[in-house]
One Martini backbone bead per residue (centre of mass of N, CA, C, O) as a GRO file, in nm:
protein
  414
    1UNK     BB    1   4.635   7.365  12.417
    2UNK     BB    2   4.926   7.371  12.313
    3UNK     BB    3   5.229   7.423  12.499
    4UNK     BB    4   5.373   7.607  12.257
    5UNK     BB    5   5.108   7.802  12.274
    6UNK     BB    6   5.113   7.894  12.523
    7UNK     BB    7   5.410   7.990  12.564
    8UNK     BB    8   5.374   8.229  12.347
    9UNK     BB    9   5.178   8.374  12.502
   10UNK     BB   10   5.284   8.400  12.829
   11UNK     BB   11   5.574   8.522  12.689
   12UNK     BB   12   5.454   8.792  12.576
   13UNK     BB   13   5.278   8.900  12.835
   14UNK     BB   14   5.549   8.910  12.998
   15UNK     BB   15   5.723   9.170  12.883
   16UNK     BB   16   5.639   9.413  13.063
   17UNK     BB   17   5.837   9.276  13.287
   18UNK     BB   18   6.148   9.433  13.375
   19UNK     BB   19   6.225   9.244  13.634
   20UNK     BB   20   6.489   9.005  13.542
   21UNK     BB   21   6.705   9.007  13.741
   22UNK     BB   22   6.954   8.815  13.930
   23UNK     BB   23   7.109   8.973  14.166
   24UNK     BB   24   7.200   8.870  14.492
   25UNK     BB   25   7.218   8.554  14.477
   26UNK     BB   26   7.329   8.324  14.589
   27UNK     BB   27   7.538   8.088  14.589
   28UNK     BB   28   7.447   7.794  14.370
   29UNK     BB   29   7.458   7.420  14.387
   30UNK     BB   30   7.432   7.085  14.291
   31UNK     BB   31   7.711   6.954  14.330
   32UNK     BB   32   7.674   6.640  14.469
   33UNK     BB   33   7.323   6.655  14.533
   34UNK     BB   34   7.133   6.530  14.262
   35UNK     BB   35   7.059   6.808  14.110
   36UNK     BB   36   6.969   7.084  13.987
   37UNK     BB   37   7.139   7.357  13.902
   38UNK     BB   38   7.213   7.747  13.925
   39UNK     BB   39   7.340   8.092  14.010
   40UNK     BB   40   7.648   8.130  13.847
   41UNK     BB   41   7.615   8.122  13.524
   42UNK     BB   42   7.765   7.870  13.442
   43UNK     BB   43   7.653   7.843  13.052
   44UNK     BB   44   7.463   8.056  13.021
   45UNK     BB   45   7.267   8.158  12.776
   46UNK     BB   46   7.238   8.551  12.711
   47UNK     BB   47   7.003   8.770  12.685
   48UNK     BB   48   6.884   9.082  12.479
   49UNK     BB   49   6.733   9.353  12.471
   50UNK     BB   50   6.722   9.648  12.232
   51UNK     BB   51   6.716   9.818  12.546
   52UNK     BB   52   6.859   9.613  12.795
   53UNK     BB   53   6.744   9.352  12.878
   54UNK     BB   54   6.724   9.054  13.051
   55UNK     BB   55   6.635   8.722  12.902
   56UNK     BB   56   6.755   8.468  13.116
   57UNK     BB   57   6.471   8.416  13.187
   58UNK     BB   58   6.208   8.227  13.221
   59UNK     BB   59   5.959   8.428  13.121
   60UNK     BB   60   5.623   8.375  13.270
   61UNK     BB   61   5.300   8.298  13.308
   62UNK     BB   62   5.059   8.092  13.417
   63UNK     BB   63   4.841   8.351  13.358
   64UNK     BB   64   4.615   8.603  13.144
   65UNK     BB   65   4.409   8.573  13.365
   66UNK     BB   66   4.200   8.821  13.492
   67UNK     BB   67   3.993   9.004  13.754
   68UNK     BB   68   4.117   9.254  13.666
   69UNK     BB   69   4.100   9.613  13.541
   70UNK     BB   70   4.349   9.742  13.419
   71UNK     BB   71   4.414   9.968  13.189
   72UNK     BB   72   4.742   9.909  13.125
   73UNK     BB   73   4.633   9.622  13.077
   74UNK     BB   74   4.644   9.353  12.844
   75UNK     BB   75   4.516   9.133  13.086
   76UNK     BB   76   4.224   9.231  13.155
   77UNK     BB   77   3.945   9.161  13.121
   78UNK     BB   78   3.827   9.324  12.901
   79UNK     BB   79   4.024   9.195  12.691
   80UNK     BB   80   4.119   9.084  12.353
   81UNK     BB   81   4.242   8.827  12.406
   82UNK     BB   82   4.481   8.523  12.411
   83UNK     BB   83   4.405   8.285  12.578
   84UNK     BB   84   4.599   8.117  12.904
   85UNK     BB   85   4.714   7.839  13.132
   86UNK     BB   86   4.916   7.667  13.310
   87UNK     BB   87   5.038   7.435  13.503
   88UNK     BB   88   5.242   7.367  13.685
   89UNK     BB   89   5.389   7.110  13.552
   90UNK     BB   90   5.459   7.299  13.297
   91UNK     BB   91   5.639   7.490  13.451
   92UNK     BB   92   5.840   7.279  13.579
   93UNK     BB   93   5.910   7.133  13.270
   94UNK     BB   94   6.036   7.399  13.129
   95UNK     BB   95   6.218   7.431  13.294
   96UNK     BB   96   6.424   7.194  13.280
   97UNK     BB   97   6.427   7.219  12.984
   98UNK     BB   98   6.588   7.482  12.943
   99UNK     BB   99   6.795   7.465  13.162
  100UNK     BB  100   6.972   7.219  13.021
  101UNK     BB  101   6.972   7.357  12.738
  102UNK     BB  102   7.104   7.670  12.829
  103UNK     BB  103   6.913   7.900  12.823
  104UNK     BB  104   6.891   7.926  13.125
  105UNK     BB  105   6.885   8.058  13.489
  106UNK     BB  106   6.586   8.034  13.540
  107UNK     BB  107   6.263   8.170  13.698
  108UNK     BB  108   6.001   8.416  13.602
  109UNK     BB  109   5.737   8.441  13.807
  110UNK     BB  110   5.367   8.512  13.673
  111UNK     BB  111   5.045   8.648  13.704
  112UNK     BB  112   4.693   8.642  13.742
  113UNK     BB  113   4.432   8.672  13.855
  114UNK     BB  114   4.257   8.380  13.996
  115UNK     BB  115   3.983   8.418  14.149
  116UNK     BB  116   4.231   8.483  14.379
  117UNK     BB  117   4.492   8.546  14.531
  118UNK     BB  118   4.541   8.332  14.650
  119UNK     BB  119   4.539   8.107  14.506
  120UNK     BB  120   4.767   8.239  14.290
  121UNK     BB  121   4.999   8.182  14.518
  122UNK     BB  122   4.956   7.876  14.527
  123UNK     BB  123   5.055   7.820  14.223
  124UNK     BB  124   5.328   7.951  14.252
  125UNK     BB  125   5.433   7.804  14.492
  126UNK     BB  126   5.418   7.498  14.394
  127UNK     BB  127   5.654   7.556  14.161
  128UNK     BB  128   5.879   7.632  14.360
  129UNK     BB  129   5.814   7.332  14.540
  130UNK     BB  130   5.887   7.147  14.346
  131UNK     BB  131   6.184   7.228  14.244
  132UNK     BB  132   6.294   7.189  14.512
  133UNK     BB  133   6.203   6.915  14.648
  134UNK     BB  134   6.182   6.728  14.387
  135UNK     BB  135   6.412   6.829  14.209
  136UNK     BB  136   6.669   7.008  14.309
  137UNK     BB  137   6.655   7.283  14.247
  138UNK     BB  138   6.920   7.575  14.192
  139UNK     BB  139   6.826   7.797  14.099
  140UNK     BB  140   6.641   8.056  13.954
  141UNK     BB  141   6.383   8.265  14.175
  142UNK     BB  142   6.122   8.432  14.064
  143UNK     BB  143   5.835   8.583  14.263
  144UNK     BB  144   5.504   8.694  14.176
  145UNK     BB  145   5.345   8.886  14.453
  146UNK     BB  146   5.069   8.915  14.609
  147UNK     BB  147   4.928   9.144  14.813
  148UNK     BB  148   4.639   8.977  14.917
  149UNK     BB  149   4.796   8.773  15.039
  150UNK     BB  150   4.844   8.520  15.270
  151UNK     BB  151   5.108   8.538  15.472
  152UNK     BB  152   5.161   8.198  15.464
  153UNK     BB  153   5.223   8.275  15.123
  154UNK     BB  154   5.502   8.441  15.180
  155UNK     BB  155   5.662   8.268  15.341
  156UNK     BB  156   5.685   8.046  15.174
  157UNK     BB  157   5.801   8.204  14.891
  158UNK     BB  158   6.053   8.271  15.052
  159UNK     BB  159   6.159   7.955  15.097
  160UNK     BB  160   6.218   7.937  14.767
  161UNK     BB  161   6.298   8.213  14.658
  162UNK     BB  162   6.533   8.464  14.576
  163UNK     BB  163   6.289   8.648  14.469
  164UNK     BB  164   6.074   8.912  14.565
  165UNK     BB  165   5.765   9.109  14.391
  166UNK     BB  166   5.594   9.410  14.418
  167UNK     BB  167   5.392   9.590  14.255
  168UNK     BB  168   5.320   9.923  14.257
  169UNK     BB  169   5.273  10.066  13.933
  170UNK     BB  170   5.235  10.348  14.061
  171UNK     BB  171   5.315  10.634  14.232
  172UNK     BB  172   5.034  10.682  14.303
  173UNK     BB  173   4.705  10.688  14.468
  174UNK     BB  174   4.573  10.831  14.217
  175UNK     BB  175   4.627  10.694  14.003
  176UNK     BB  176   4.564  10.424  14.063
  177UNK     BB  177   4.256  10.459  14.116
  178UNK     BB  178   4.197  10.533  13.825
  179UNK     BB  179   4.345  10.281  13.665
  180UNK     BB  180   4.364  10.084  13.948
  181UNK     BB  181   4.077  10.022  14.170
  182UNK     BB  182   4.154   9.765  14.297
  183UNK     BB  183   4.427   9.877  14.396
  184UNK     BB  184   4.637   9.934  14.661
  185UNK     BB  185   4.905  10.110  14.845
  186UNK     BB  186   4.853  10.005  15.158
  187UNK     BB  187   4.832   9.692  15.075
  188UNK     BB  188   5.129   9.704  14.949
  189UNK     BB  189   5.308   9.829  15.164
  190UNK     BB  190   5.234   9.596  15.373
  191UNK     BB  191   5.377   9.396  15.209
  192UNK     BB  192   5.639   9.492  15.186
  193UNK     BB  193   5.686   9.518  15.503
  194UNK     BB  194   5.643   9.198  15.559
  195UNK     BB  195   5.902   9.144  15.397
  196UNK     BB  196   6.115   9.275  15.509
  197UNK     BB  197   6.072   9.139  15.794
  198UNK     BB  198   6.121   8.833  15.684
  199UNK     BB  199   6.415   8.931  15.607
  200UNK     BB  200   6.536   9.019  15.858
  201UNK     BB  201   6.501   8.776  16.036
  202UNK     BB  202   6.648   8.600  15.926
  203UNK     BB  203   6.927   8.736  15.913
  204UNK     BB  204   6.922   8.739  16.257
  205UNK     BB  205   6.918   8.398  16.283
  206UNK     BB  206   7.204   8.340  16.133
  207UNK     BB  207   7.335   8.569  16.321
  208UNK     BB  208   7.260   8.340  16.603
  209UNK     BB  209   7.392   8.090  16.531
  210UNK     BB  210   7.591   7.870  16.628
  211UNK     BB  211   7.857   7.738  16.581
  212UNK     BB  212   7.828   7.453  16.394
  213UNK     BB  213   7.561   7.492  16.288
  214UNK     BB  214   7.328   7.502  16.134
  215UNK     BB  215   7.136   7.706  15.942
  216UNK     BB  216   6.894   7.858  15.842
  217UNK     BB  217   6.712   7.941  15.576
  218UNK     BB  218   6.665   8.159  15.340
  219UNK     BB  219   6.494   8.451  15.284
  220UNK     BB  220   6.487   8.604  15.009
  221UNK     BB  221   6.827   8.675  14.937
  222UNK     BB  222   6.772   8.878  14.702
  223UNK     BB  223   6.490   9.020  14.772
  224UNK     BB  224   6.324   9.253  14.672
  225UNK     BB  225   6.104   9.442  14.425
  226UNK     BB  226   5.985   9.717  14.207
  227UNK     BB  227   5.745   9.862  13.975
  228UNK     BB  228   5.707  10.157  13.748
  229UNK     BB  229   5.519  10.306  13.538
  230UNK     BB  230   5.555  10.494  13.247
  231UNK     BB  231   5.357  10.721  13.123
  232UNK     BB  232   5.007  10.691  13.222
  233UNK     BB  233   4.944  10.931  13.444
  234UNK     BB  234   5.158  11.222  13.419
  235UNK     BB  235   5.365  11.176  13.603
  236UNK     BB  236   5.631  11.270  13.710
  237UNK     BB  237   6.001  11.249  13.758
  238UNK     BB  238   5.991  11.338  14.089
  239UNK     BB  239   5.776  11.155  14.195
  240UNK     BB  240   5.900  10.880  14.124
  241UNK     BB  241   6.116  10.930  14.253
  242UNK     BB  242   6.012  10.987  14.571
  243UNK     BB  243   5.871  10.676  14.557
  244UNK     BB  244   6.145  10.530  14.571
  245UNK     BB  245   6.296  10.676  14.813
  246UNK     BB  246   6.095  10.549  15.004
  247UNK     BB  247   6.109  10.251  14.910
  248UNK     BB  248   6.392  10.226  15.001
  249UNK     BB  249   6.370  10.345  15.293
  250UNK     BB  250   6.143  10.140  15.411
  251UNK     BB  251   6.190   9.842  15.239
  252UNK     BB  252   6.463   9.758  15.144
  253UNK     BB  253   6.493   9.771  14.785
  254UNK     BB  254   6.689   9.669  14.550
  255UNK     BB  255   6.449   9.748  14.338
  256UNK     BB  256   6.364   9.991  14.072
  257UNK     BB  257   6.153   9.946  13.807
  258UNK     BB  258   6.120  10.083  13.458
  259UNK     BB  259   5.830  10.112  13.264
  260UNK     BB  260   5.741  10.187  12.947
  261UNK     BB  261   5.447  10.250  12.816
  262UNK     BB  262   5.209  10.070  12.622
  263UNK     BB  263   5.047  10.045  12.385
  264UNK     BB  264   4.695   9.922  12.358
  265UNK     BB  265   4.454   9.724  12.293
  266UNK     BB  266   4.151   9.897  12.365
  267UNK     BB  267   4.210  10.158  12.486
  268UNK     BB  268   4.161  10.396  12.709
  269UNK     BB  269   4.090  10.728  12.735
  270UNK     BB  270   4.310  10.747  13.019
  271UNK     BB  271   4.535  10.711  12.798
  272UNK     BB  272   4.783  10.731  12.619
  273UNK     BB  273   4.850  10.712  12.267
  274UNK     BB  274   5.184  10.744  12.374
  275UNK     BB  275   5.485  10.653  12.429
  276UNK     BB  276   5.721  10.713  12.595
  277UNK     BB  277   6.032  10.785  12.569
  278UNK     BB  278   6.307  10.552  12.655
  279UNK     BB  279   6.496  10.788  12.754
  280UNK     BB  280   6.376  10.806  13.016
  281UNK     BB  281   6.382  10.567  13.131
  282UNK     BB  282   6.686  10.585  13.152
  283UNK     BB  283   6.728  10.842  13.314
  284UNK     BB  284   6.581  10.693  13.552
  285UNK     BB  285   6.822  10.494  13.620
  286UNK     BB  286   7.046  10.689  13.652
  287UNK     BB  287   6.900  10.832  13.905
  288UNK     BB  288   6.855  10.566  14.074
  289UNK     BB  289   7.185  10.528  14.101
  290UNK     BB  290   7.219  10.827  14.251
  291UNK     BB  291   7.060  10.730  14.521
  292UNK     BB  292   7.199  10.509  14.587
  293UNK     BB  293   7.540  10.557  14.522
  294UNK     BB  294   7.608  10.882  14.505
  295UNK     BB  295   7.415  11.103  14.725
  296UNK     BB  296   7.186  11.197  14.604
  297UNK     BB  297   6.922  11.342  14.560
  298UNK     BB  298   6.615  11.477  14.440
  299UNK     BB  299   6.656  11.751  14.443
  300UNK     BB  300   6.929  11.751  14.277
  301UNK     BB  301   6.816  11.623  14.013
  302UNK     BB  302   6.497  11.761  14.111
  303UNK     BB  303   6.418  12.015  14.134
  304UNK     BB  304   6.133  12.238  14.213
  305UNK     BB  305   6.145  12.445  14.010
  306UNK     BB  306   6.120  12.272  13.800
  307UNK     BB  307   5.937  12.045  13.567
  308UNK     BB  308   6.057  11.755  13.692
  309UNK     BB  309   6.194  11.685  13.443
  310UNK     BB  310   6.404  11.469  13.285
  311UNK     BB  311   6.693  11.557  13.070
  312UNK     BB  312   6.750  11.403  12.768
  313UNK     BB  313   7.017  11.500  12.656
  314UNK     BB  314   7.115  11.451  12.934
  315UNK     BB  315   7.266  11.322  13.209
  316UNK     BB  316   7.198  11.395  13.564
  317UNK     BB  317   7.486  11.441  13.642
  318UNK     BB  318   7.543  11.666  13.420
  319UNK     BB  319   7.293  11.858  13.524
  320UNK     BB  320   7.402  11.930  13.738
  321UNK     BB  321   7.673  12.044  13.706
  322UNK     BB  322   7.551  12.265  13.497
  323UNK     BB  323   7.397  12.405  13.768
  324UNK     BB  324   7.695  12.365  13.944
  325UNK     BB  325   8.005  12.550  13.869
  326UNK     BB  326   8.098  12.586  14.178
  327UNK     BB  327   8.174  12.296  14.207
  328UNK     BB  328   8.406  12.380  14.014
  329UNK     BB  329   8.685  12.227  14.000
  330UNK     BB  330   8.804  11.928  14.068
  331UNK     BB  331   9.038  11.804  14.287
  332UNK     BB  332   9.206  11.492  14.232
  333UNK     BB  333   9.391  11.492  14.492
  334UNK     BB  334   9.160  11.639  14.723
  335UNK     BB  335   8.936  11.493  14.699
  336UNK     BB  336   8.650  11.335  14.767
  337UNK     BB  337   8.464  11.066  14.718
  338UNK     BB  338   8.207  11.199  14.670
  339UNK     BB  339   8.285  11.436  14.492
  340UNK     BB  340   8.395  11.245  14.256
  341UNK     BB  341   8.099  11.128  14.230
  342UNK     BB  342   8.029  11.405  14.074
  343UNK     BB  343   8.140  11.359  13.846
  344UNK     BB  344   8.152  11.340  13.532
  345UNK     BB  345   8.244  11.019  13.441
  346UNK     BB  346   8.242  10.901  13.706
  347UNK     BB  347   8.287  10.597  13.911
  348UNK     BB  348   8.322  10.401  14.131
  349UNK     BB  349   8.551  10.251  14.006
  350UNK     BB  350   8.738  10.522  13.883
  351UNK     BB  351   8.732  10.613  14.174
  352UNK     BB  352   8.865  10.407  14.312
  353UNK     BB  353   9.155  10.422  14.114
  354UNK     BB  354   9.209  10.718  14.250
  355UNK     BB  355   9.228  10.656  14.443
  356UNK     BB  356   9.476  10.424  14.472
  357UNK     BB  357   9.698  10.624  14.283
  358UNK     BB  358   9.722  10.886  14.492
  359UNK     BB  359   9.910  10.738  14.685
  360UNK     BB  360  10.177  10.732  14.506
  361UNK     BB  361  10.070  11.028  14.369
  362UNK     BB  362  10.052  11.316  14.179
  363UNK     BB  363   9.834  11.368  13.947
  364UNK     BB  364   9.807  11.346  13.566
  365UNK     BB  365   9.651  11.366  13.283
  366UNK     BB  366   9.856  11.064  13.192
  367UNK     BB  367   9.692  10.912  13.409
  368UNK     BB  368   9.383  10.930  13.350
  369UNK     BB  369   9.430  10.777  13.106
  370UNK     BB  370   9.543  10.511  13.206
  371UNK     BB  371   9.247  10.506  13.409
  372UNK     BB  372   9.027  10.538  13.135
  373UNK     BB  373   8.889  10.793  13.113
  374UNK     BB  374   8.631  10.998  13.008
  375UNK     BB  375   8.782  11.281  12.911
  376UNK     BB  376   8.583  11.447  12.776
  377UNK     BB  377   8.394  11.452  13.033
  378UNK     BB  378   8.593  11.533  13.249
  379UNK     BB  379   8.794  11.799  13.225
  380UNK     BB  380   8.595  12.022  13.261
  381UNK     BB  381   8.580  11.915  13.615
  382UNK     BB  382   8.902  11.918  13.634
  383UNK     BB  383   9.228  11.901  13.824
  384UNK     BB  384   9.551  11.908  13.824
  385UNK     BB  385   9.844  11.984  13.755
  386UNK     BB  386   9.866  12.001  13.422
  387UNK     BB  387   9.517  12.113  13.476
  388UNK     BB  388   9.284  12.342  13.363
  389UNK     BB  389   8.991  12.436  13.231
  390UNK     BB  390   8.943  12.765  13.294
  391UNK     BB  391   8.633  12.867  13.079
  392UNK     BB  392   8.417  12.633  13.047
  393UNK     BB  393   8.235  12.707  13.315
  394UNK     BB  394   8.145  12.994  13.213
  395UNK     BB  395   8.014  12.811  13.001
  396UNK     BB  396   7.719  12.587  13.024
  397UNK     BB  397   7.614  12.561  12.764
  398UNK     BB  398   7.835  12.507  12.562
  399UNK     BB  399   7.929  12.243  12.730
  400UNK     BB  400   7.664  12.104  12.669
  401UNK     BB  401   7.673  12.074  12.360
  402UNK     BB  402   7.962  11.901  12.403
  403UNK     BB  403   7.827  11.670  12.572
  404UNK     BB  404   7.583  11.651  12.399
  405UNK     BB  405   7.466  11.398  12.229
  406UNK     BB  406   7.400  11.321  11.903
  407UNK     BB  407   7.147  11.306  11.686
  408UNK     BB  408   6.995  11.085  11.552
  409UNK     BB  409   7.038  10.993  11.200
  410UNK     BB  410   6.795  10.913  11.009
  411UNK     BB  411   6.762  10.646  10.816
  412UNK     BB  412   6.638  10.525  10.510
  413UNK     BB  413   6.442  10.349  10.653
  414UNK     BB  414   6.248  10.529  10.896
   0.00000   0.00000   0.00000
């Protein structure tokens, strides 16, 4: 098969892995070297998908040939699909010369399955092990590592890729034996357990090195990262995140990635048949922002008494306002910024500009304006001097309607 027809093939077949952000990585360039690539994304030219996925690194399996036989997976050995697979030198000519192209910021390498774990994780590892210290490649490497390979071969991966992430695949252990019965998740989070110790101990080592020496390499200093799929298995979105919520605090994974499922060609009768809507995606990382940034819990997302399931018509936080306005108005002079991250539309750093400039004197409704908030969002919800919201707050569903965006109306051609 040629190079070109294989790139077709094993690059369409890694689409379904959401988790391609390059965020975390140390900064790093070759300029001085004598070798190749930047981690800093100056000239890189960024694309992304039509629901924002960033596809700015070469994204590719090494090959679609699996031994494991997973439900929702297109590339199961069951599937009918057409096998392809890289040498390792072929994935390495692909990322320098793409890279050079100015097309990429970096290589995104994941496989299936061939002959056992190691062996597959060797292939992965001599990959990065090439760029970095033939080619002198100083880009971003993000390297998708086998739960069941030896310890070994983890440390390895760790010493060359900027991040490692172990799909942890469905929410819990009852799905996982369901749809992916070769799979286990106590041996997935032996791996990320593994993983973090081997990160956490880098990080103690270079903070223990006395100054003025060498400081040792770092272990994947971008951490780790872990995929969920969304809509396979029928469980809830507070399963969901509750799995999310253990991950990061277990395992202290910088990302956990929500892919909503896509049916597949010959799919088993244990899938759905239609994709879950991507709206729901989209929530699923609203509330997954709100776990890790916002000081939000689970209970509070997703409460015990409800359906489980995040409203796809309002976004999270604002779900949450919405049933509980004894919480509300925030008075804006003299809230705390905790207080603050719960108002809707208030982020991060709008709530930084706010006690910033709350110092200088008590804010008025035309100061908000000034530090561009989304006023139609934020002002039932918050007082000032000048501005009261009233009886807003006392009609939630009222208030629901207008503040939830408008149902998009079919195309002539939809």
């Amino acid at each position: 098969m040629k190079l070109t027809d294989k790139l077709a093939v094993l690059a369409d077949a890694a689409k379904y892995d959401a988790s391609c952000a390059s965020s975390g990585a140390d900064k790093r360039h070759s300029l001085g070297t004598g070798g190749i690539g930047s981690t800093e994304g100056m000239g890189i030219c960024h694309s992304y998908t039509p629901d924002g996925r960033c596809v700015s690194l070469l994204k590719i399996l090494l090959t679609n040939f699996c031994i494991f036989d997973c439900a929702y997976c297109v590339n199961r050995v069951s599937s009918n699909v057409t096998r392809a697979r890289f040498t390792t030198q072929e994935v390495v000519a692909l990322t320098l010369d793409f890279y050079k192209r100015n097309y990429i910021e970096g290589l995104f390498l994941s496989s299936g399955i061939i002959r056992d774990s190691d062996y597959t994780m060797e292939q992965l590892v001599a990959v990065a092990r090439s760029l970095r210290e033939q080619h002198r490649f100083a880009g971003y490497i993000h390297l998708k590592t086998i739960p069941d390979a030896a310890p070994e071969l983890l440390a390895a991966a760790g010493r060359y890729a900027d991040r490692l992430s172990i799909n942890i695949e469905l929410p819990t252990e009852g799905a996982l034996g369901r749809l992916a019965p070769e799979k286990s998740q106590p041996r997935i989070r032996a791996a990320m357990g593994e993983l973090r110790w081997r990160i956490e101990e880098g990080v103690e080592a270079r903070k223990a090195t006395a100054r003025g020496r060498p400081k040792p390499p770092r272990f994947a200093p971008a951490g780790q990262s872990t995929q969920m799929i969304v809509g396979a298995d029928g469980e809830a979105d507070r399963t969901i995140l509750a799995t999310s919520d253990n991950l990061y605090g277990n395992f202290r994974l910088r990302r956990v990635y929500y892919s909503a499922f896509s049916p597949i060609p010959d799919a088993s009768s244990r899938l759905p048949l239609q994709a879950p809507p991507l709206q729901r995606e989209n929530r699923l990382y609203q509330a997954d922002w709100l776990l890790r940034f916002y000081g939000f819990s689970v209970e509070e997302i997703v409460p015990a008494q409800s359906s489980g399931m995040l409203e796809l018509d309002v976004d999270p936080k604002l779900a949450w306002a919405l049933r509980h306005p004894e919480q509300f108005p925030v008075d804006i002079n003299a809230a705390s910024r905790e207080m603050l991250l719960r108002v809707p539309g208030l982020g991060t750093r709008s709530v930084g500009r706010i006690v910033t400039a709350r110092r200088h004197g008590r804010l008025r409704l035309a100061d908000l304006q000034r530090l561009r908030l989304p006023m139609k969002k934020v002002t039932p919800f918050v007082r000032v001097l000048d501005h009261h919201p009233r009886k807003q707050l006392d009609d939630p569903a009222r208030l629901r309607a207008a503040l939830a965006p408008a149902p998009r109306q079919a195309g002539l051609f939809d």
